[in-house]
N, C-alpha and C positions, 0 to 999 in steps of 0.2 A: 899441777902435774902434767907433765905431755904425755901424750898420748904413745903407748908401748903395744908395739905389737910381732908378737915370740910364733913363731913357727917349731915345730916338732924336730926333733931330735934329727942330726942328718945317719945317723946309724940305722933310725925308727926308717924313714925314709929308703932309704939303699934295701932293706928289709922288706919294704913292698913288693921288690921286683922278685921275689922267689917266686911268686903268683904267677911269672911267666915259664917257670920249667916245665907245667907238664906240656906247653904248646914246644917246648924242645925236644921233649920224650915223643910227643906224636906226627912229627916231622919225617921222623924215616918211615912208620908206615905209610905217611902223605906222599912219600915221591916214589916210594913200590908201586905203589898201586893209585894213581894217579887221575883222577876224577875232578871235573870241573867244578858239580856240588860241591864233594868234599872240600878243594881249596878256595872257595869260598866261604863255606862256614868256617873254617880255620882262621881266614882271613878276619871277617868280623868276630871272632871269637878273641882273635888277639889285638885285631885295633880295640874293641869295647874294653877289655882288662888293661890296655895300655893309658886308654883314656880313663879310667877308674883310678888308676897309680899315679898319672900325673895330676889329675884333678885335686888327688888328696896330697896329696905333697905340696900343692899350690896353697892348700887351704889354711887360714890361722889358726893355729891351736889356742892364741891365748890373746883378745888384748884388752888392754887395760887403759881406763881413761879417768875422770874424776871422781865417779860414780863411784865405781868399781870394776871387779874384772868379768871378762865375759868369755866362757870358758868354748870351745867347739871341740869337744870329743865325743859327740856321735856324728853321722854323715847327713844329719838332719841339717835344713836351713837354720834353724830357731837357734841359738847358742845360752848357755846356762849363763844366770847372771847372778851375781853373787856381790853384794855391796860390800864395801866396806868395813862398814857400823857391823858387819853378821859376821866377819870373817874371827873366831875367835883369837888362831896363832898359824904356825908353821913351823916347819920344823925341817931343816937338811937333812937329808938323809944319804948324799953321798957328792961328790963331784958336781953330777948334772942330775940329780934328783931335789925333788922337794915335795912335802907331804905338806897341801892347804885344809885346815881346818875350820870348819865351819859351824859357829852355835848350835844349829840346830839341824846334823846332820853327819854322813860318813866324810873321814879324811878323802880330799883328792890328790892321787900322786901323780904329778909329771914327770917327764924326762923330757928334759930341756939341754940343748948347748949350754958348756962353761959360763962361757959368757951372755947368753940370755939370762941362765941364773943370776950370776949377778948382776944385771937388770931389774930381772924381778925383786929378788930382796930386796934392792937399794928402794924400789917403787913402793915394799910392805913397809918398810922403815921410815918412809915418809910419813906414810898414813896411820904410824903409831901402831901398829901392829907386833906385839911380841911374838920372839921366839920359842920354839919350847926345844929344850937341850934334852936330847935323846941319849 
């Protein structure tokens, strides 16, 4: 199997930039009253959240190789590995949803582009992995 690797939803994504409204809300008191400190921590306030949003947008949510898949949903380096032989089934749960189930543990649900999903199924179906019809 080749190697698949799914990036986060581009909705999920466009969704991180909300993080920058309040540096919009505090803009007009920034140029009222107009101080060097202050526009400086503004500055690093919103280049650090900016590089925070693109870093994670950059980042793979999911990818999958012979093994199995190797999951990155927290902002930790480490990513959750999850073989194959342990993935019990899955299950569609809508368009760009899918709910991974694992023997010995809780469902994970992603949200994934159309077409990543079907990526990924077509990669579960390889590996002999059932569905489960919800």
């Amino acid at each position: 199997m080749a190697k698949l690797i799914l990036r986060k939803h581009p909705a999920v994504q466009a969704v991180h930039y909300l993080f920058l409204l309040p540096f919009g809300i505090a803009l007009r008191p920034l140029i009222t009253n107009f101080r060097t400190l202050d526009f400086i921590i503004y500055s690093l306030g919103c280049a650090l959240v900016l590089f925070l949003i693109i870093y994670g947008n950059r980042r793979p949510l999911l990818i999958s190789d012979n093994h199995g898949l190797h999951l990155y949903l927290h902002h930790g380096r480490e990513a959750e590995f999850h073989p194959f032989n342990h993935i019990a089934n899955y299950a569609l749960m809508s368009r760009s949803r899918i709910s991974i189930t694992p023997k010995n543990g809780l469902p994970i649900i992603l949200f994934l582009d159309k077409n990543d999903l079907t990526k990924l199924t077509y990669a579960l179906e390889i590996e002999s992995i059932r569905t489960d019809k919800e």
